[in-house]
Every structure is written in C-alpha cells, then in structure tokens.
VOGU-3710 file (C-alpha; in Angstrom, 3 decimals, decimal comma):
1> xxxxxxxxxx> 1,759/30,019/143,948  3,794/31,056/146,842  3,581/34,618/147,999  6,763/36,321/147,175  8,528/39,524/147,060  10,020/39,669/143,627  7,926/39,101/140,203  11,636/38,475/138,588  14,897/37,519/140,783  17,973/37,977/138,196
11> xxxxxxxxxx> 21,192/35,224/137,896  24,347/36,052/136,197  27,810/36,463/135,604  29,532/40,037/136,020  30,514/39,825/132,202  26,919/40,003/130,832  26,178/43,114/134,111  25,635/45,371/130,667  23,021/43,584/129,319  21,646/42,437/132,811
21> xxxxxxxxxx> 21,681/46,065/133,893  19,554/47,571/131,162  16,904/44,358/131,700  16,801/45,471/135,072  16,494/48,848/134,180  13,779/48,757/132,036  11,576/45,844/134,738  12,112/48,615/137,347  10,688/51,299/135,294  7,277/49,036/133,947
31> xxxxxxxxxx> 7,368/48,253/137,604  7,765/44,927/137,915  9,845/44,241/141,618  12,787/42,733/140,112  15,764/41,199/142,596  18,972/42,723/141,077  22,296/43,575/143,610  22,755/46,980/142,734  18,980/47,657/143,906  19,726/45,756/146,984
41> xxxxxxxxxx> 23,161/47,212/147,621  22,019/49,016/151,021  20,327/46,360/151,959  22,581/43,761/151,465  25,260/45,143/153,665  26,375/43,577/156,455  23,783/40,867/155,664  25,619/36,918/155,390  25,583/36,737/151,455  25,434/33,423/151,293
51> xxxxxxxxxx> 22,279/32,317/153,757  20,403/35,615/152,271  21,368/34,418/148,839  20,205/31,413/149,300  16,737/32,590/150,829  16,042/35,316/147,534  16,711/32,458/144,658  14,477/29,719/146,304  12,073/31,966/148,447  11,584/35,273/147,489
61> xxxxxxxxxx> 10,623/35,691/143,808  7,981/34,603/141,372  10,481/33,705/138,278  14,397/33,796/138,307  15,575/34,170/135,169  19,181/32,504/134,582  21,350/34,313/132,033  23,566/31,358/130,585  26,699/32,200/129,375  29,980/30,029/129,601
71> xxxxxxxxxx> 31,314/32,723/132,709  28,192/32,123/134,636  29,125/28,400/134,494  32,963/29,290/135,931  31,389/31,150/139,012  31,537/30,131/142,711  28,516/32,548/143,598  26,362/31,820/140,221  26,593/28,626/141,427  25,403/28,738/144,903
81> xxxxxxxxxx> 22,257/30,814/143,227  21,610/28,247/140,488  21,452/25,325/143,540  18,812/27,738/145,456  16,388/28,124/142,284  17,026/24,446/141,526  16,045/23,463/144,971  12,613/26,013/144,620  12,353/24,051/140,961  12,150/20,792/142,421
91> xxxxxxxxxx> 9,538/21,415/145,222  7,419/22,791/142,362  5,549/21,392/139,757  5,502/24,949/137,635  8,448/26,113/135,708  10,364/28,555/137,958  14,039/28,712/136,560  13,492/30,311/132,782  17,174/30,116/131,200  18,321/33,006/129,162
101> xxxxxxxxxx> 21,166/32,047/126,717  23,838/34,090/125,804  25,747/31,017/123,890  25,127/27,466/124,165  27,103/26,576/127,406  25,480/23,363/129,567  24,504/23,935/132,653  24,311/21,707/135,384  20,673/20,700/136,207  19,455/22,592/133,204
111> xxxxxxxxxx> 18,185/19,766/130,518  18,505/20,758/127,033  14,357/19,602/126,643  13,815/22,897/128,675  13,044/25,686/127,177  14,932/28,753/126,994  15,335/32,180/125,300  18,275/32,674/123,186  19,422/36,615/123,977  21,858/36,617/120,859
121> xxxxxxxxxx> 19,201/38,520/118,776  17,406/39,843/121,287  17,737/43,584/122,718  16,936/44,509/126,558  13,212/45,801/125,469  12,589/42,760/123,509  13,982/40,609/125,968  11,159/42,641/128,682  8,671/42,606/126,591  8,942/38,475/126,454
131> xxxxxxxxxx> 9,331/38,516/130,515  6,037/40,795/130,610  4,253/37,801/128,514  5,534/35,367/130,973  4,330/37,023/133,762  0,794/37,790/132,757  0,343/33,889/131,210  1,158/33,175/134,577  -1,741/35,435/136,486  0,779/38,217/137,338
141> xxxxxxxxxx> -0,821/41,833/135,898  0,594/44,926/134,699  1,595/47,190/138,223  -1,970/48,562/139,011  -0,806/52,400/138,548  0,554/51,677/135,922  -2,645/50,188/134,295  -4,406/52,887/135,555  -2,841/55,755/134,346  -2,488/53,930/131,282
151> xxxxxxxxxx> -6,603/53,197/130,472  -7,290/57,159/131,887  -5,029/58,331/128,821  -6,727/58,546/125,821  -4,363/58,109/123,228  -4,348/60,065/120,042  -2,014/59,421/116,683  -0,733/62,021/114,585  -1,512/60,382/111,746  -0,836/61,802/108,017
161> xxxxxxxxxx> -1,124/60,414/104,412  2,179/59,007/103,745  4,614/60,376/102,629  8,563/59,363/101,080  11,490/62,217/102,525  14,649/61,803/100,543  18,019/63,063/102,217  21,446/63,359/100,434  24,641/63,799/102,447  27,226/65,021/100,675
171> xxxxxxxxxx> 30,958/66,845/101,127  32,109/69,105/98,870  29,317/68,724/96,361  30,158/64,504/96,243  27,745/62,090/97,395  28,762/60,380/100,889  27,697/56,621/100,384  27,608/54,268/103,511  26,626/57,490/105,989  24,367/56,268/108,775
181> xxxxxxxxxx> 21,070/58,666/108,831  18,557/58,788/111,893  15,078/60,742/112,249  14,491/60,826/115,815  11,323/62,005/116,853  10,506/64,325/119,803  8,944/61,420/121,362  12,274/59,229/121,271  11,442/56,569/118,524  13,562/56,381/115,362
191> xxxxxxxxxx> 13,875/56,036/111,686  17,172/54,542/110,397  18,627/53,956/106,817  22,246/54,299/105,371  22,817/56,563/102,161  23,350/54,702/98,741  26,132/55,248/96,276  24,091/58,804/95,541  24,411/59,762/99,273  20,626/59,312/99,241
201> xxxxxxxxxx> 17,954/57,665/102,252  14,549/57,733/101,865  11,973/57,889/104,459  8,323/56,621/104,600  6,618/59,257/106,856  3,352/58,491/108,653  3,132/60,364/111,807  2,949/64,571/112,019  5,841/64,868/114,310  8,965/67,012/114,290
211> xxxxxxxxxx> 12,423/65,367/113,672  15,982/65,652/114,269  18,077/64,609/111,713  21,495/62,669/113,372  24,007/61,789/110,210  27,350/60,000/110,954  30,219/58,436/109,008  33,451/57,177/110,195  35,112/59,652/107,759  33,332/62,608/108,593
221> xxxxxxxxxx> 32,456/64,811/111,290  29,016/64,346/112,463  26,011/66,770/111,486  22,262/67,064/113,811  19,531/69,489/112,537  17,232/69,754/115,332  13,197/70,040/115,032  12,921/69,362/110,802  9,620/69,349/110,296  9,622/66,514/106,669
231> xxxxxxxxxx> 7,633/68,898/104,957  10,268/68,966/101,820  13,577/66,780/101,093  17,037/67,919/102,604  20,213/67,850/101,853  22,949/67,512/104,222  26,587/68,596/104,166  29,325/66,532/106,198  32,755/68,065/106,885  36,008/66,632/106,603
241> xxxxxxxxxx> 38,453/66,961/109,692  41,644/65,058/109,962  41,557/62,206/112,216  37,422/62,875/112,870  34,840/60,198/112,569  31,374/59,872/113,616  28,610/56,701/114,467  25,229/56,896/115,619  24,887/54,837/118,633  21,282/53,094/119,291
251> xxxxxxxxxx> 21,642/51,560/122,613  24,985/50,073/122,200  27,928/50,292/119,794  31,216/49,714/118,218  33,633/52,291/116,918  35,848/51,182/114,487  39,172/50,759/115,527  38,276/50,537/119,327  37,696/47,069/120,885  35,188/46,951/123,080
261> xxxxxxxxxx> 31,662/48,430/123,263  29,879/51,750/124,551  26,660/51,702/126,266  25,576/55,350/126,849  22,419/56,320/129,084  20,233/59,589/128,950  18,764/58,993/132,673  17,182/63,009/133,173  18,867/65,176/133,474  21,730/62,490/133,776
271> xxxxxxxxxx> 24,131/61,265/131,190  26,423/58,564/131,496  28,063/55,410/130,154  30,342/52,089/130,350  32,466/50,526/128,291  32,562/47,094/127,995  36,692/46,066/127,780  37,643/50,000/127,572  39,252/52,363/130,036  37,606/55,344/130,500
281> xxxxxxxxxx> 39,319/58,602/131,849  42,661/56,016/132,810  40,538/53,500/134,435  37,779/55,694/136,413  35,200/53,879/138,171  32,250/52,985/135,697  29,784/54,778/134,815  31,168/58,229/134,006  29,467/60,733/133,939  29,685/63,344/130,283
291> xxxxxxxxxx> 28,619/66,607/129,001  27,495/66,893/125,948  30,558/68,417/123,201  32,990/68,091/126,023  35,728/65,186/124,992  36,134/62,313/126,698  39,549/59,954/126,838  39,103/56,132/126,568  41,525/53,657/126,103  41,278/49,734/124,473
301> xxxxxxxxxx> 43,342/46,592/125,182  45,528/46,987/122,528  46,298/50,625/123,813  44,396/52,273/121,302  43,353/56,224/122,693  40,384/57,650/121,387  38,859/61,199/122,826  35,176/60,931/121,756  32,587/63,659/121,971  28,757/63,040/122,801
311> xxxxxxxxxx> 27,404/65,708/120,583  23,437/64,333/120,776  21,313/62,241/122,849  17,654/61,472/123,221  16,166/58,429/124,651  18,613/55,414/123,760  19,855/57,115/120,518  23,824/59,123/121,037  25,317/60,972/117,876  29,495/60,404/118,991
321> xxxxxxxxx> 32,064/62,353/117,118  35,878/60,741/118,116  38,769/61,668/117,335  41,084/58,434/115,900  44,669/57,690/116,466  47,730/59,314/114,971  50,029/56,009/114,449  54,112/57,336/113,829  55,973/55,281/111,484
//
C-alpha cells in the first residue's frame, strides 16, 4: 500500500456535517489522522480547492469513506471528490472507497454488489468502532501512544454482587409514568429505563460506582441528584411548572414540539451545541456556546420559540429543561 498521510479521508454533503463531525471527532481523539475540512481549514486557505482536492481523495489517505445520502449525490464538489477516490479505486486492486449510507440513493460508479455500511442504526462510536476494524484487518494499528499507555494501565473493575435499584418518580404523591430515568456514572457511561404506570425503573447494578440520577418528562420540570451512591431505592419528586418540560438528551435529540434536532457537546471545560434546522439566538453562527441554568432562545421552521435550559451534562449525556410555547386563541 501506498504511503499516505491520512488513515481515513472523509466525503460528504453539508447536510449530514452533524453526524460527519462527531465521526471525525471521535477518529481524532483515538488518533487516527483523519482528512476532514474543518481540521484543514488553515491549511486550506488560499490553496486551489479543486487541484488540492483532487490530490487528498486519490493520493493522500489510506481509506475514504463516502457518506451516501441523496444531497451528496446533488453536489458539484462531492462530486469532483467521488471522481478522485474513483480514479485511486481503479489503479488499485484493494477496496479503497468504503460507502457509508445514510438512505439508499445510487451513486454513480458505486455498484450495488459493493459493500457498504448502512449509518441508519448506527451512532458515531459504533460507526468508529467499525472504521477501527477496518483499519487493523488492513495492517493499520492502534496510534502507538495510544497502545502504550493503554497496555502500562492495569485496569481494575469495581465489581459487586448484583444488585436491582428501584426508583419511583412521582408529583404530588401520583406516580409519573413515561418519565425518562438515567444513572450516569462518574466515569460517563449510563443506565437508562423509562418509569411504568407505577412511576417505577429498576436497575441491575454491577459496578461500585457513584451515580447521578437525571429524570425528565415533557410535563415536568427536570430533577438531578448528584453522587447517589445505590446503596437503597429512591424516590424522586418532579414539579409541575406551567409551560415546563424536560428530556434527557444522549448524544442527540428531539424535543417535542420543536422540529429539528440538538446535538450538545461537553468539550472541557467547553460546552456547546447545533441545531440541525433550528435558529439559535436569531440565527447566530453555529455552535453556541451555553452555561449551564442560563436560558437559551431557539427558534424552528414553523416559528415555534422555545428558551431551553442545560441544567446537566457529563460526557455525551445533557438533562434540558425548556420552556414551551404560549399559543393565543
């Protein structure tokens, strides 16, 4: 195989950047050298796009990963980069384009014998943790200070017999059915469940960590209790504000009522987020940047106005409180 500068170059239409950002995201921080613009921004001015372009998708990278979708078909620059890799494809016996589908669009020079990844199910980290495969099948290795650092850490589980944690939500002594729960651990991972018609979750608890417990229902005002330790069941109280809801966001989201989708980001001791088909602020440049329990305005395409308020965040999991619209007869 060639030598190259990139293990991964990246294809794609602006519409999927949300997705394609947090791929690139993640590849940058296993580091794996992954072409994507925005990492190339300072060095890609001034440059002539289109011979540079041209050079990166048939010269420069190990893999490039097409991200099929029926806008990357529409595009004048998609274009020009599918005819570089396709050029690099043909000179090669080895598979070098590997298509990523977000719907079923045909693209030209792509045969529908080759195979592909369908993203429809897949998250970023699952969709990483397939590219990592790829690479190491195909002699690349995990970054060697990475590995390193990795095999010198001797890993330890906090291990416990199991155990089932039962938690009722409930306002004004009524079971809350439907509420989304979350245990998120101080080391980022999560347990999720929704309450049943008694406002009650159970947990299966393995590990000796401590918790905080997120609860959310688009009725209620949100509730966090910070370090719980599972030791005993709990029971949690939800108030009712006018016009308040509440959603636990894991990577992504919907709110109801709001077209569109947030995609907050916890990058230390920065938080941000874009919305995907929402207005944030009046239009302000994307991503804004948010303190925690201080509102923020965003606006859909129907005109709907939400103010929503990040009250929690740890590693890809946001606790939202928002405030819905007031509609005058």
């Amino acid at each position: 195989m060639r030598k190259t500068n990139f293990d991964i170059a990246l294809s794609f239409a602006g519409e999927q950047r949300e997705y394609v950002d947090q791929v690139a995201n993640i590849l940058n921080q296993k580091g794996i050298s992954t072409f994507y613009d925005k990492f190339e921004e300072a060095n890609l001015w001034g440059k002539n796009l289109y011979d540079y372009l041209s050079d990166v998708y048939m010269n420069q990278a190990r893999y490039t990963i097409m991200f099929i979708s029926k806008d990357y078909s529409k595009k004048l620059w998609t274009n020009h980069e599918r005819q570089s890799m396709q050029a690099r494809a043909f000179q090669e016996s080895s598979e070098y384009v590997l298509p990523a589908k977000f719907d079923d669009t045909e693209i030209a020079g792509v045969l529908p014998t080759t195979g592909y990844i369908s993203l429809q199910d897949k998250t970023p980290e699952e969709f990483v943790f397939i590219i990592e495969k790829k690479l190491i099948y195909s002699g690349g290795t995990i970054p060697s200070e990475n590995l390193r650092s990795a095999l010198s850490t001797i890993v330890t589980i906090p291990k416990i017999d199991p155990k089932n944690v039962d938690l009722t939500v409930i306002s004004d002594d009524y079971p809350i059915q439907g509420a989304q729960v979350c245990l998120i651990a101080d080391n980022g991972t999560t347990l999720n469940g929704t309450t049943n018609n008694e406002g009650k979750v159970s947990f299966n608890i393995t590990t000796r960590r401590l918790y905080s417990v997120l609860v959310a229902h688009p009725e209620y005002s949100s509730a966090v209790l910070e370090q719980f330790d599972t030791s005993e069941d709990l029971k949690i109280t939800l108030k009712t504000i006018e016009n308040i809801g509440s959603i636990i966001c894991i990577s992504t989201c919907h709110i109801n009522g709001l077209k569109g989708r947030l995609n907050p980001i916890l990058d230390s001791p920065r938080r941000y987020f874009y919305a995907d088909n929402i207005a944030i602020h009046g239009g302000k440049e994307q991503p804004v940047m948010f303190k925690l329990n201080e509102p923020v305005q965003v606006e859909d395409c129907n005109g709907i106005i939400m103010n929503l308020i990040f009250r929690f965040m740890l590693g890809r999991t946001t606790l939202i409180d928002y405030v819905k619209p007031v509609f005058k007869e």
